[in-house]
Backbone of each chain as nested JSON, in Angstrom:
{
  "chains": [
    {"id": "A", "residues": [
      {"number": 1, "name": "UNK", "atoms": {"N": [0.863, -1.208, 0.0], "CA": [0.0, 0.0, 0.0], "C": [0.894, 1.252, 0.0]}},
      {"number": 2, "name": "UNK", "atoms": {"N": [0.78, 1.921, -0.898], "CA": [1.024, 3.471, -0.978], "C": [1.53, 4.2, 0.278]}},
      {"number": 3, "name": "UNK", "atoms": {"N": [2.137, 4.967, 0.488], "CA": [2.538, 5.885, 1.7], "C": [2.466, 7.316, 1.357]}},
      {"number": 4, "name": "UNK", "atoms": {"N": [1.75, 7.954, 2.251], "CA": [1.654, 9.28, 1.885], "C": [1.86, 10.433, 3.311]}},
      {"number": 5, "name": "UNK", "atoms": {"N": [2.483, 11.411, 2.811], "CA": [3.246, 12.525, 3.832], "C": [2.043, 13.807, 3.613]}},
      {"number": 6, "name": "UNK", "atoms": {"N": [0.795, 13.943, 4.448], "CA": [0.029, 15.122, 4.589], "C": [0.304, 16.261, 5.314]}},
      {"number": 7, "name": "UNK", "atoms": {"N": [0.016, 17.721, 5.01], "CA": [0.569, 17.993, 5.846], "C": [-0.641, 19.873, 6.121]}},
      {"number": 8, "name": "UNK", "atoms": {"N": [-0.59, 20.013, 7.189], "CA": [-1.493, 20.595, 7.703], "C": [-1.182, 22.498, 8.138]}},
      {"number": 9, "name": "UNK", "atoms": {"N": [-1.044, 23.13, 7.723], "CA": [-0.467, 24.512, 8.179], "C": [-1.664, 25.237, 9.151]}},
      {"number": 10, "name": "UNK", "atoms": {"N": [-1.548, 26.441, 9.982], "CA": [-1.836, 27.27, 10.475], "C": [-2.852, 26.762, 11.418]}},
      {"number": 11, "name": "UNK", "atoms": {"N": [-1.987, 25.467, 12.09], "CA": [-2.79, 24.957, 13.206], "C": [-1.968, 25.65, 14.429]}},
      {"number": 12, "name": "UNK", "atoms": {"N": [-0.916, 26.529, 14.533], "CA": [-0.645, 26.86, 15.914], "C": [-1.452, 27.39, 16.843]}},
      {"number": 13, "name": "UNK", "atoms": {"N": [-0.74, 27.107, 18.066], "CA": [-1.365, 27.012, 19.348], "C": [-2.032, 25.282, 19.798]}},
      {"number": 14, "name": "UNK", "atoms": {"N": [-2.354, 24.423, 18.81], "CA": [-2.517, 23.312, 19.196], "C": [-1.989, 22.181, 20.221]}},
      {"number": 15, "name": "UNK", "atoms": {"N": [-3.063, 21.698, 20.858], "CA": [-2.205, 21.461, 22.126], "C": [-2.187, 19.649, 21.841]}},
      {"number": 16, "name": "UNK", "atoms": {"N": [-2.008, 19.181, 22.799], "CA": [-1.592, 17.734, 22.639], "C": [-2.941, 17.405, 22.538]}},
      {"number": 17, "name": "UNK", "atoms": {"N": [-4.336, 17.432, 23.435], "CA": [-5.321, 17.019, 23.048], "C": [-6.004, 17.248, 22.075]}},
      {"number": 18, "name": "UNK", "atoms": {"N": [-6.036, 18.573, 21.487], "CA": [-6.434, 19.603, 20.103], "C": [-5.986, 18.333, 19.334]}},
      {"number": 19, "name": "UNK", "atoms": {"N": [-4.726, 17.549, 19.083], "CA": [-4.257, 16.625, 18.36], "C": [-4.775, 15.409, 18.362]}},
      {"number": 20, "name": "UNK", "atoms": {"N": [-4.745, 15.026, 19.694], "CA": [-5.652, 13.183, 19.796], "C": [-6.825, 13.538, 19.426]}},
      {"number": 21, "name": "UNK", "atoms": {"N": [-7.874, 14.752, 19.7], "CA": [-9.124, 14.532, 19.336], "C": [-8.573, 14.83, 17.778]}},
      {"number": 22, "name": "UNK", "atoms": {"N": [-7.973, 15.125, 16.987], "CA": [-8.254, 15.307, 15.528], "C": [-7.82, 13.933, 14.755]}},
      {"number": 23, "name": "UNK", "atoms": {"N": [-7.037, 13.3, 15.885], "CA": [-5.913, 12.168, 15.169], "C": [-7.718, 10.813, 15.55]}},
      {"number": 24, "name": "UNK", "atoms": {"N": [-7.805, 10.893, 16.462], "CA": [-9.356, 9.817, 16.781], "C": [-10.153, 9.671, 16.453]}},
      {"number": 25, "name": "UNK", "atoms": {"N": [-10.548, 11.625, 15.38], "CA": [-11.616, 11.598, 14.128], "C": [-11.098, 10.666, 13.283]}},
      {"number": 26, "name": "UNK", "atoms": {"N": [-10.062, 10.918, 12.75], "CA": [-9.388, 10.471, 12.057], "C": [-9.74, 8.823, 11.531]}},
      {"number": 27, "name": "UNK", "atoms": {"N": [-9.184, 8.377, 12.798], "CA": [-8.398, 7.307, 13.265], "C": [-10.56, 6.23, 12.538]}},
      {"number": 28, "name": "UNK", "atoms": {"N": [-11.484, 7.082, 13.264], "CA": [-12.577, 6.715, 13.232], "C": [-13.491, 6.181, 12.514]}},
      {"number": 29, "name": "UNK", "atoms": {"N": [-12.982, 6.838, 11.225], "CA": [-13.287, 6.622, 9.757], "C": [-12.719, 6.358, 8.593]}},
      {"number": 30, "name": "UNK", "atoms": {"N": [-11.423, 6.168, 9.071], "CA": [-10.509, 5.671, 8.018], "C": [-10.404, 4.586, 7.253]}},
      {"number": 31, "name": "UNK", "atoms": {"N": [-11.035, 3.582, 7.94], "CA": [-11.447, 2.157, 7.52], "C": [-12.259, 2.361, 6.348]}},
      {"number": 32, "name": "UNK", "atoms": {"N": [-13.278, 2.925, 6.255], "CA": [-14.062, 3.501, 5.489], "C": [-13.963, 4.345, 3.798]}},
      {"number": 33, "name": "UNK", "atoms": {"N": [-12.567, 4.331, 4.161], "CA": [-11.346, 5.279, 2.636], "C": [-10.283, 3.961, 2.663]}},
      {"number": 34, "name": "UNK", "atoms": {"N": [-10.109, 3.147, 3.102], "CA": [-9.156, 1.791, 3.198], "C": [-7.626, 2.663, 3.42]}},
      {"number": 35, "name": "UNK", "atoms": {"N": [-7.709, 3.772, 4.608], "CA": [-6.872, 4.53, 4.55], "C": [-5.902, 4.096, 6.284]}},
      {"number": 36, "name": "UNK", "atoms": {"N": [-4.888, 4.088, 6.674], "CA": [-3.788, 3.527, 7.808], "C": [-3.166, 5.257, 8.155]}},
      {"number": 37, "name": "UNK", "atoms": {"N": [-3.904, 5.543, 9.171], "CA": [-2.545, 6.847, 9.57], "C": [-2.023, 6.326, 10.866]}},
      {"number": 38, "name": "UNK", "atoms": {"N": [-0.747, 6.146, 10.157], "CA": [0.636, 5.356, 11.226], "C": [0.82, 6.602, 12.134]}},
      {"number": 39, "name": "UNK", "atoms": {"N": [1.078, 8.039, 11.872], "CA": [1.6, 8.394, 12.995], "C": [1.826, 10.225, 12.701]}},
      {"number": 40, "name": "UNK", "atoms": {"N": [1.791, 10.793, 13.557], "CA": [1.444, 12.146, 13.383], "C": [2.448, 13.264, 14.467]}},
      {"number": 41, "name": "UNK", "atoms": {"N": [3.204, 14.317, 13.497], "CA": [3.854, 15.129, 14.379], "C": [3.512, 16.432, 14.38]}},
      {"number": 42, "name": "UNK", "atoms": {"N": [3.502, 17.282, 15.594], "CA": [2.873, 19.133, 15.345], "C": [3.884, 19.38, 16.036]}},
      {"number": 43, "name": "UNK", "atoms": {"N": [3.996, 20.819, 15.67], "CA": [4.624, 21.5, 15.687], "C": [3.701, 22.827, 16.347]}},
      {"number": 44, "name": "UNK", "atoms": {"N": [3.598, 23.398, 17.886], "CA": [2.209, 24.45, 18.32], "C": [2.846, 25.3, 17.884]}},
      {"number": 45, "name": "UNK", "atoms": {"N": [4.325, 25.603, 17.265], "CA": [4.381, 27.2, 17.865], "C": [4.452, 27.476, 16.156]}},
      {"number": 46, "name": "UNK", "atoms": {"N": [5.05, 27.171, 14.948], "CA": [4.787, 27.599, 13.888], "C": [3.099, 26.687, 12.791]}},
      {"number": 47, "name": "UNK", "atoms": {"N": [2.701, 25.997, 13.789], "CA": [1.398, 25.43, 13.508], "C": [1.267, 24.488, 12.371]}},
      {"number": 48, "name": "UNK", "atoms": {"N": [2.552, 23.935, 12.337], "CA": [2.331, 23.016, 11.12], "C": [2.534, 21.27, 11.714]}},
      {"number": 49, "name": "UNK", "atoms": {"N": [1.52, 20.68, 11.05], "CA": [1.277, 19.308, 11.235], "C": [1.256, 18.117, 10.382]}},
      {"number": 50, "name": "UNK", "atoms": {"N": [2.341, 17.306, 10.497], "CA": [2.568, 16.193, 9.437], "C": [1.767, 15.117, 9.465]}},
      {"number": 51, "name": "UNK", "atoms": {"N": [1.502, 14.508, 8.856], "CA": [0.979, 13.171, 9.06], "C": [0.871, 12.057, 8.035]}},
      {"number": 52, "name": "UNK", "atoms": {"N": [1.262, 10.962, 8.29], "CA": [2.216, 10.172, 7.769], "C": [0.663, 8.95, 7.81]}},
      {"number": 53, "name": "UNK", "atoms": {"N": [0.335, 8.334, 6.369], "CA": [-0.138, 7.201, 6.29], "C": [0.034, 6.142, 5.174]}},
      {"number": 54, "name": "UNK", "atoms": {"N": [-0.935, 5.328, 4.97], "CA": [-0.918, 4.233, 4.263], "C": [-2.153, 4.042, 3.48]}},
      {"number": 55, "name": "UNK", "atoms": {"N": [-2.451, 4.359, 2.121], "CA": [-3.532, 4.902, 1.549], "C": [-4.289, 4.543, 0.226]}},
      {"number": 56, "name": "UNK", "atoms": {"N": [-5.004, 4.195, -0.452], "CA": [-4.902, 3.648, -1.85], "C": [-4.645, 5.086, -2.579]}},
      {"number": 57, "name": "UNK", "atoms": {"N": [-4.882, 5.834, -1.831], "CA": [-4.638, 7.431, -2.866], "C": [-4.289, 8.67, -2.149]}},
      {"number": 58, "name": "UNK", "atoms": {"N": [-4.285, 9.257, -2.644], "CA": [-3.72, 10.985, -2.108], "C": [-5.599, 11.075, -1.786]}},
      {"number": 59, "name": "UNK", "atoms": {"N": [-6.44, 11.002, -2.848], "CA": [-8.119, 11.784, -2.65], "C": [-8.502, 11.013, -1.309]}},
      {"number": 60, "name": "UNK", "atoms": {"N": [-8.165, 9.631, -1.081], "CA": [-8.581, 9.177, 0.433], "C": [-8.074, 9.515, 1.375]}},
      {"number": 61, "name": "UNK", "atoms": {"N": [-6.558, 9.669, 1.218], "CA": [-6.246, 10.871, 2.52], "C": [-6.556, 11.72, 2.83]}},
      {"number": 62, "name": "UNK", "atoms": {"N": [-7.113, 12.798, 1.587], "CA": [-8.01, 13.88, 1.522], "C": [-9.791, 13.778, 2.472]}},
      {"number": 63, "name": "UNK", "atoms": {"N": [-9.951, 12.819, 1.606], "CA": [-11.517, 12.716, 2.128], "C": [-11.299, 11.8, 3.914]}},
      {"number": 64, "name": "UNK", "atoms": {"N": [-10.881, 11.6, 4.026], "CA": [-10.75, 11.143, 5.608], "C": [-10.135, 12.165, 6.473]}},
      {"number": 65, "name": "UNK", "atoms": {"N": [-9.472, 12.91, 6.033], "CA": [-9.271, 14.199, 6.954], "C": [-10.149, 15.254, 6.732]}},
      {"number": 66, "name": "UNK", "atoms": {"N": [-11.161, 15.563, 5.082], "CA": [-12.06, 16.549, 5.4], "C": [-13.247, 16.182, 5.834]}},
      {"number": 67, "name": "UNK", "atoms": {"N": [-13.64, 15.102, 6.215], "CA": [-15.063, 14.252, 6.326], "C": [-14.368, 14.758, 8.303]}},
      {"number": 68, "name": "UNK", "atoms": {"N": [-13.161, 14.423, 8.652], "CA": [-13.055, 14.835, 9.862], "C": [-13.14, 16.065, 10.452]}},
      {"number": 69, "name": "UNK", "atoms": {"N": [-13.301, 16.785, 9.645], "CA": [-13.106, 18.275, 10.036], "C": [-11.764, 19.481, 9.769]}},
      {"number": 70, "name": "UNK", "atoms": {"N": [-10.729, 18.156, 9.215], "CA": [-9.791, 19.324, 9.152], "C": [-8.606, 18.842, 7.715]}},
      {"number": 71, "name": "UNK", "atoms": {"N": [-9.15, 19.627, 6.679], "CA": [-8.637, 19.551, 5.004], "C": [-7.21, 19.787, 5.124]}},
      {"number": 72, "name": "UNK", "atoms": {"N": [-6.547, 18.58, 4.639], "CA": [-4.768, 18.977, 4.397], "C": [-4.706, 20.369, 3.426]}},
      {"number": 73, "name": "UNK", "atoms": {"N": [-3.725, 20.914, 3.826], "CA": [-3.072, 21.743, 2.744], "C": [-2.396, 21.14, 1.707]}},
      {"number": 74, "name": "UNK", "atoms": {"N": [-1.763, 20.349, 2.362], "CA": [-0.86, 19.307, 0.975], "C": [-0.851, 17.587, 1.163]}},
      {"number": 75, "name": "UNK", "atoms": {"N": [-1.153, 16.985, 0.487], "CA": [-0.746, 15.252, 0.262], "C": [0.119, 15.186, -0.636]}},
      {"number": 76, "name": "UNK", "atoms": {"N": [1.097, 14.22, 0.067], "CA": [2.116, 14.124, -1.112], "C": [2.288, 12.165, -1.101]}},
      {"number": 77, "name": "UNK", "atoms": {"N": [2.172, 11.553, -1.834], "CA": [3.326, 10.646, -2.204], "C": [4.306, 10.433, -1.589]}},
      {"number": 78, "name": "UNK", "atoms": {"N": [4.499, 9.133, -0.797], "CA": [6.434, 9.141, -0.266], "C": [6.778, 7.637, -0.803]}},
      {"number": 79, "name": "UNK", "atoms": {"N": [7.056, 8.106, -2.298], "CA": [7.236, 6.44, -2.48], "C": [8.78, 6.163, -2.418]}},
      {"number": 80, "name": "UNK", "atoms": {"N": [9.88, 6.728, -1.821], "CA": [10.872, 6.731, -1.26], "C": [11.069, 7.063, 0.078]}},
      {"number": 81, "name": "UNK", "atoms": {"N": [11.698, 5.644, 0.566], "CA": [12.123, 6.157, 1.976], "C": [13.086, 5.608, 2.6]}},
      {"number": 82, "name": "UNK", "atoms": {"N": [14.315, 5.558, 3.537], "CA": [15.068, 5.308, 3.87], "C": [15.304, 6.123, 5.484]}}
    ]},
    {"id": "B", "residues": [
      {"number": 1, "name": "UNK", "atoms": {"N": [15.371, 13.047, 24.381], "CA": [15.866, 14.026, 22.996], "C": [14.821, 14.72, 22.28]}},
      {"number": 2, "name": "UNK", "atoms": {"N": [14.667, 16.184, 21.871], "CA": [13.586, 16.14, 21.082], "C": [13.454, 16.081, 19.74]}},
      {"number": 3, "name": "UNK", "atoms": {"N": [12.509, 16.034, 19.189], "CA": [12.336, 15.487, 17.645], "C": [12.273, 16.527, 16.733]}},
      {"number": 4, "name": "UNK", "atoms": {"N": [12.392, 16.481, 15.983], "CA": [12.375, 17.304, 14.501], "C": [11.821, 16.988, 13.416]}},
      {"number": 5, "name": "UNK", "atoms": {"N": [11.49, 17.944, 12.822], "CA": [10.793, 17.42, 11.19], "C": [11.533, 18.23, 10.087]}},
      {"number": 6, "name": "UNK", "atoms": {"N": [12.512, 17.853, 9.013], "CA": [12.812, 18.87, 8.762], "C": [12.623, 18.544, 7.232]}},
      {"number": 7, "name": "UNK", "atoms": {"N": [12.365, 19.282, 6.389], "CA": [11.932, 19.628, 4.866], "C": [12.862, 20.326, 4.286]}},
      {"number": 8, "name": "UNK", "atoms": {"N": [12.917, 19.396, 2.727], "CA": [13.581, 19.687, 1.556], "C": [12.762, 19.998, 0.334]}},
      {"number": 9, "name": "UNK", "atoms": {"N": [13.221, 21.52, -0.037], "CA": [11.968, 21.093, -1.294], "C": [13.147, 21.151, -2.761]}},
      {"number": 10, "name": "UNK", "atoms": {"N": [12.568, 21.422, -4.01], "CA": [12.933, 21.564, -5.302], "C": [13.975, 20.413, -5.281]}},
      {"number": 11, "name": "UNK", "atoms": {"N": [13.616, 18.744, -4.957], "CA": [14.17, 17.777, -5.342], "C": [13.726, 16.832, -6.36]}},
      {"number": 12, "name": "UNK", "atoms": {"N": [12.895, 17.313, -7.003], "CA": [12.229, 17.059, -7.911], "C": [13.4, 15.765, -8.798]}},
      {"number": 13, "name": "UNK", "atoms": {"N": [12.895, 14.66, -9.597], "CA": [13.456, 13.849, -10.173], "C": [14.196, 12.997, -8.993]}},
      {"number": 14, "name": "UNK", "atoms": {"N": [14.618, 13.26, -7.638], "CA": [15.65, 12.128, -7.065], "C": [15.112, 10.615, -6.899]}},
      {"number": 15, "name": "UNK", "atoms": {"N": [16.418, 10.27, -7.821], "CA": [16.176, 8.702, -6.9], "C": [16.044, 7.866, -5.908]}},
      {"number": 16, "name": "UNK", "atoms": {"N": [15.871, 6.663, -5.418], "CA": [16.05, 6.277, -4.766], "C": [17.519, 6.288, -4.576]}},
      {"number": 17, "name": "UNK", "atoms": {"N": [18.539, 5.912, -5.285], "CA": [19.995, 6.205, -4.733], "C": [20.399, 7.642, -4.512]}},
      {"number": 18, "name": "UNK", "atoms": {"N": [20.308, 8.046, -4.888], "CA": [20.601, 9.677, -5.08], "C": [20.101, 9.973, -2.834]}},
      {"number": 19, "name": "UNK", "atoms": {"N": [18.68, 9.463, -2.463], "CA": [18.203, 9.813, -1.129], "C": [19.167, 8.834, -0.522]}},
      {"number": 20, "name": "UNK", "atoms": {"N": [19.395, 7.536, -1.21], "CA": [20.097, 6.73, 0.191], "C": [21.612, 7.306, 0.622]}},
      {"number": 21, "name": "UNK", "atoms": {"N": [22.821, 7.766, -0.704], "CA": [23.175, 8.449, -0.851], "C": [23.447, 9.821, 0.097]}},
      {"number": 22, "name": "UNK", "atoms": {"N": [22.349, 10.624, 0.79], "CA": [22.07, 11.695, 0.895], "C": [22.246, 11.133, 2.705]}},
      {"number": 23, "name": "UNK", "atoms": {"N": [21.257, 10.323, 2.574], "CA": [21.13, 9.869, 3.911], "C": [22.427, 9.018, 4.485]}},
      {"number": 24, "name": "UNK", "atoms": {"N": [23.048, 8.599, 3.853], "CA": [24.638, 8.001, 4.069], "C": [25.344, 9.232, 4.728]}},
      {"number": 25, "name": "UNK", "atoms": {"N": [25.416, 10.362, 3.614], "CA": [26.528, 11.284, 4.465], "C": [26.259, 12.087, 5.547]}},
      {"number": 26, "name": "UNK", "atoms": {"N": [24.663, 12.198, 5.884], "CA": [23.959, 12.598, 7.069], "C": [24.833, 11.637, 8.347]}},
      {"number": 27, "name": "UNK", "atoms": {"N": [24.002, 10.44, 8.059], "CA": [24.301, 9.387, 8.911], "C": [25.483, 9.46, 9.785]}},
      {"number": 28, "name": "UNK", "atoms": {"N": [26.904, 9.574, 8.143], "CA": [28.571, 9.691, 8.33], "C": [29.126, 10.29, 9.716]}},
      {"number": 29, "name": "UNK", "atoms": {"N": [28.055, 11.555, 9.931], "CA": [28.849, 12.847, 10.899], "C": [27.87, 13.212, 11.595]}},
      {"number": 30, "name": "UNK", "atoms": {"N": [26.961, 12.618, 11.438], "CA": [25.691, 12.976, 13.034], "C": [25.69, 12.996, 14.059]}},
      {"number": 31, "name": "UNK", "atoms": {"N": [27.072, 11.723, 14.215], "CA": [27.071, 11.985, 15.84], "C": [27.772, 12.994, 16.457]}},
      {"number": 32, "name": "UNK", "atoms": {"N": [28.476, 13.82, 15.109], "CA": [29.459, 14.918, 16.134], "C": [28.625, 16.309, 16.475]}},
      {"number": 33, "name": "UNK", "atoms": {"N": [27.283, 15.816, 15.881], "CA": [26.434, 17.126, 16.486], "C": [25.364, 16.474, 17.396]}},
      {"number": 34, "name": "UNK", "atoms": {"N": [25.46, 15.203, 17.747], "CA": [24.177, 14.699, 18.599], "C": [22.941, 14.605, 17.867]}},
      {"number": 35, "name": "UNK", "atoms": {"N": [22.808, 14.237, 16.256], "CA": [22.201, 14.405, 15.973], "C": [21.801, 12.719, 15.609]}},
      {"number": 36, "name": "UNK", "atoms": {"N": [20.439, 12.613, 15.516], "CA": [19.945, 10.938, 15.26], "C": [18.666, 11.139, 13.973]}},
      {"number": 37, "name": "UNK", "atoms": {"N": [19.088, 10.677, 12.648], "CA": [18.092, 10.716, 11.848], "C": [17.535, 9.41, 11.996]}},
      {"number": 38, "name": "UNK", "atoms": {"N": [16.119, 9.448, 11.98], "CA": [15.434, 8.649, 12.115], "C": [14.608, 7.622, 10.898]}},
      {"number": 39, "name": "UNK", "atoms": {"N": [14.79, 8.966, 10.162], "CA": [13.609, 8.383, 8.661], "C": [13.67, 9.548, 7.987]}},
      {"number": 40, "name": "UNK", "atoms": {"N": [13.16, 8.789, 6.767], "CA": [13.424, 10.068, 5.385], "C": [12.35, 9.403, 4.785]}},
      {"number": 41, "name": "UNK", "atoms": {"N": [11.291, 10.734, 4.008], "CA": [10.336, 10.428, 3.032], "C": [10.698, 10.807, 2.195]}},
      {"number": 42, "name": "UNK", "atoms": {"N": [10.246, 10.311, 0.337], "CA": [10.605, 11.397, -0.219], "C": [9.739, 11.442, -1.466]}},
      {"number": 43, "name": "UNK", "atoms": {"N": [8.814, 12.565, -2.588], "CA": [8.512, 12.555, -3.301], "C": [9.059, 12.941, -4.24]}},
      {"number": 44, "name": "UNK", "atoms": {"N": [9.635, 12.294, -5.217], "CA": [10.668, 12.495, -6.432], "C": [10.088, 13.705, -7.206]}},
      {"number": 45, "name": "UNK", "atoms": {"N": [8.265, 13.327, -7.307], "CA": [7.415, 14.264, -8.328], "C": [7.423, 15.952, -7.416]}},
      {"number": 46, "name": "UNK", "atoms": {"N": [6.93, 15.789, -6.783], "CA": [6.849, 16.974, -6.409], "C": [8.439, 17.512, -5.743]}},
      {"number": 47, "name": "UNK", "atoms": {"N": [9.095, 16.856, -5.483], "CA": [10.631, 17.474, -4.778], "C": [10.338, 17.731, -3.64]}},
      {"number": 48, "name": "UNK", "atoms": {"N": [9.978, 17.073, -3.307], "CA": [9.765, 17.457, -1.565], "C": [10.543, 16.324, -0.297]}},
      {"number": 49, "name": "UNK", "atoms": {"N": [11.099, 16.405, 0.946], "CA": [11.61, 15.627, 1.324], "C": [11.277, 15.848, 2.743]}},
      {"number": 50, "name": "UNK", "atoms": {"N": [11.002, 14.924, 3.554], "CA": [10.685, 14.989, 5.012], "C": [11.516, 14.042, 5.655]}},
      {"number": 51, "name": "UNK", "atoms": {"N": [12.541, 14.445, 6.64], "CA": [13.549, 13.736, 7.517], "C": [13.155, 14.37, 9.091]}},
      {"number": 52, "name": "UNK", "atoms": {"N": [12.822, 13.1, 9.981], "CA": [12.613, 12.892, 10.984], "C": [13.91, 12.738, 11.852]}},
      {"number": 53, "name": "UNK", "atoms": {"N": [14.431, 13.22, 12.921], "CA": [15.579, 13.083, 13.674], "C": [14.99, 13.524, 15.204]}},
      {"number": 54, "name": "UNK", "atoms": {"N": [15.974, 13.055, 16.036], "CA": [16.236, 13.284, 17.312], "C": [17.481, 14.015, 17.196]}},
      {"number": 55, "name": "UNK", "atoms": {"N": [17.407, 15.428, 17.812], "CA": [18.403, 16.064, 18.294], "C": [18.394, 17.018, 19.61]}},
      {"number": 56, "name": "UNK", "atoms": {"N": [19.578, 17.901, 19.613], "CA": [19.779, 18.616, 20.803], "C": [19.313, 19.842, 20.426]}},
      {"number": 57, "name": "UNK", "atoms": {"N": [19.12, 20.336, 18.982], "CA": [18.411, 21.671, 18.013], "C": [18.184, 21.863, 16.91]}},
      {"number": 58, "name": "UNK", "atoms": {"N": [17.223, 22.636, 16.438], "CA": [17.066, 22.659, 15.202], "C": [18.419, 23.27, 14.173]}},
      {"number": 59, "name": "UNK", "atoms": {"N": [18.834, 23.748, 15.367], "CA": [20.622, 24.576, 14.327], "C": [21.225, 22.701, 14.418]}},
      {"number": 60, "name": "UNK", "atoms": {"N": [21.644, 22.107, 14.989], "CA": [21.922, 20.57, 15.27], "C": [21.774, 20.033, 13.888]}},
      {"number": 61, "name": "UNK", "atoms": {"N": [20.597, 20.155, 13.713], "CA": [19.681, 19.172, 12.714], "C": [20.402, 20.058, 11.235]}},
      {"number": 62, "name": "UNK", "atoms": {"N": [20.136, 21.553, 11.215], "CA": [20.66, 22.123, 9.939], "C": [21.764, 21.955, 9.515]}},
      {"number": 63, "name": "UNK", "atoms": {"N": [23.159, 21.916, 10.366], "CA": [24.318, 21.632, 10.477], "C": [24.992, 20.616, 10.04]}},
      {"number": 64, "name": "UNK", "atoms": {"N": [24.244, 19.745, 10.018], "CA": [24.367, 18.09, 10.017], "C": [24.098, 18.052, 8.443]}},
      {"number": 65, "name": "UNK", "atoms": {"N": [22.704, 18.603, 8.184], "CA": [22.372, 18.417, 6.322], "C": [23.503, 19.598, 5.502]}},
      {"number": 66, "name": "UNK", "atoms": {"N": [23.266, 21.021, 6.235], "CA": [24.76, 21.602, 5.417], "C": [25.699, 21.043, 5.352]}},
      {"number": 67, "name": "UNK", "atoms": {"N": [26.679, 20.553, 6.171], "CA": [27.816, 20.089, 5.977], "C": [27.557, 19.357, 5.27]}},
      {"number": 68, "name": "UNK", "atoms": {"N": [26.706, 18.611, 5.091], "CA": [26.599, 16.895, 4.168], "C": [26.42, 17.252, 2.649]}},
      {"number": 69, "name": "UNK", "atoms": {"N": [25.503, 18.497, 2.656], "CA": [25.669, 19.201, 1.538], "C": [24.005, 19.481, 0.601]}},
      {"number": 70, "name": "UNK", "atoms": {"N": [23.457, 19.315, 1.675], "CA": [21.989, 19.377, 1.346], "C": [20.907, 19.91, 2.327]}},
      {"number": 71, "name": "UNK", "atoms": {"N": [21.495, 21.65, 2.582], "CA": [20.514, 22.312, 3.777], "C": [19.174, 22.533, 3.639]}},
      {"number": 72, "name": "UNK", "atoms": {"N": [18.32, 22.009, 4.759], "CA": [17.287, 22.198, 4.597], "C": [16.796, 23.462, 4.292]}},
      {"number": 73, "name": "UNK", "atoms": {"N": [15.221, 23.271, 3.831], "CA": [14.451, 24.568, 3.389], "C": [13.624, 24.803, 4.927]}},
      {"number": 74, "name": "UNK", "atoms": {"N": [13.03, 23.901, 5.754], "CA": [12.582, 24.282, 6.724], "C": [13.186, 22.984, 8.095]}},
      {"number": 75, "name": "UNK", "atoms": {"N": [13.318, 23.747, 9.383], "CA": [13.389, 22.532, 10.373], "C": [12.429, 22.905, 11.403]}},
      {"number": 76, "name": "UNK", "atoms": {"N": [11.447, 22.076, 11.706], "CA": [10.346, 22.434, 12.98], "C": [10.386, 21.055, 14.107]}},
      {"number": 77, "name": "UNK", "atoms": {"N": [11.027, 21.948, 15.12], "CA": [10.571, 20.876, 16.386], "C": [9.087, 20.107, 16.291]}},
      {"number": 78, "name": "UNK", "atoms": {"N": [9.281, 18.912, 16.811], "CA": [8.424, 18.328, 17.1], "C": [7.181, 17.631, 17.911]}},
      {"number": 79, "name": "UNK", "atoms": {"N": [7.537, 18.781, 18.99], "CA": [6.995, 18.024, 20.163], "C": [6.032, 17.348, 20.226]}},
      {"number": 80, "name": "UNK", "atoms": {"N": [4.587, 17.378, 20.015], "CA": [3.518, 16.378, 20.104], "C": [3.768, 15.137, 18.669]}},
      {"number": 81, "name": "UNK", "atoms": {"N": [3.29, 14.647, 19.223], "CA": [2.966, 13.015, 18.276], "C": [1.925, 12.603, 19.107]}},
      {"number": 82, "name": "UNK", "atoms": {"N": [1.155, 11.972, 17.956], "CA": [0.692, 10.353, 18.079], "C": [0.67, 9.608, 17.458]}}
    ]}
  ]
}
């Protein structure tokens, strides 16, 4: 399965729970897009948020984070990794 | 230790050797800044690159890819995950 690097801007100030509740929407409906988010890093003070999954597409990473409430700025592809 | 996220962009076309490569001479001299890369994503199409590390700073983390010869475009602490 595909791996894909999303990534989220002008979330600062976000706090650790601001994050589990967005990562648990997430997490909630993903089955549903046949979509895996392995794992997620923020950043509160310049507000940017990565998030790292396993996906049949970039549009299901999309639609499982806007069906949650909160639309990537960018999906990318990581079909290299080391 | 804390974590980092740090981004490469306009890599557009790299290979897979070209990143392992990249990540070799990181690797080479990391420890003389305390620095621990963890993982590297990378999208060839769009040029974009995301390297995960444990360090002592984000100057740490920059230091480590300049010298090696490939300074990042952005480095953001990491503190929250899930």
């Amino acid at each position: 399965m595909p791996e894909f690097m999303d990534v989220h801007h002008n979330m600062t100030g976000l706090t650790e729970e601001d994050l589990k509740a967005a990562h648990d929407a997430d997490l909630a409906i993903q089955d549903q897009e046949g979509v895996t988010f392995k794992k997620t890093w923020a950043d509160p003070e310049s507000g940017v948020v990565y998030c790292l999954s396993e996906a049949p597409s970039a549009d299901a990473v999309r639609r499982v984070h806007e069906r949650a409430g909160h639309p990537p700025d960018e999906v990318h592809p990581v079909p290299l990794a080391v």
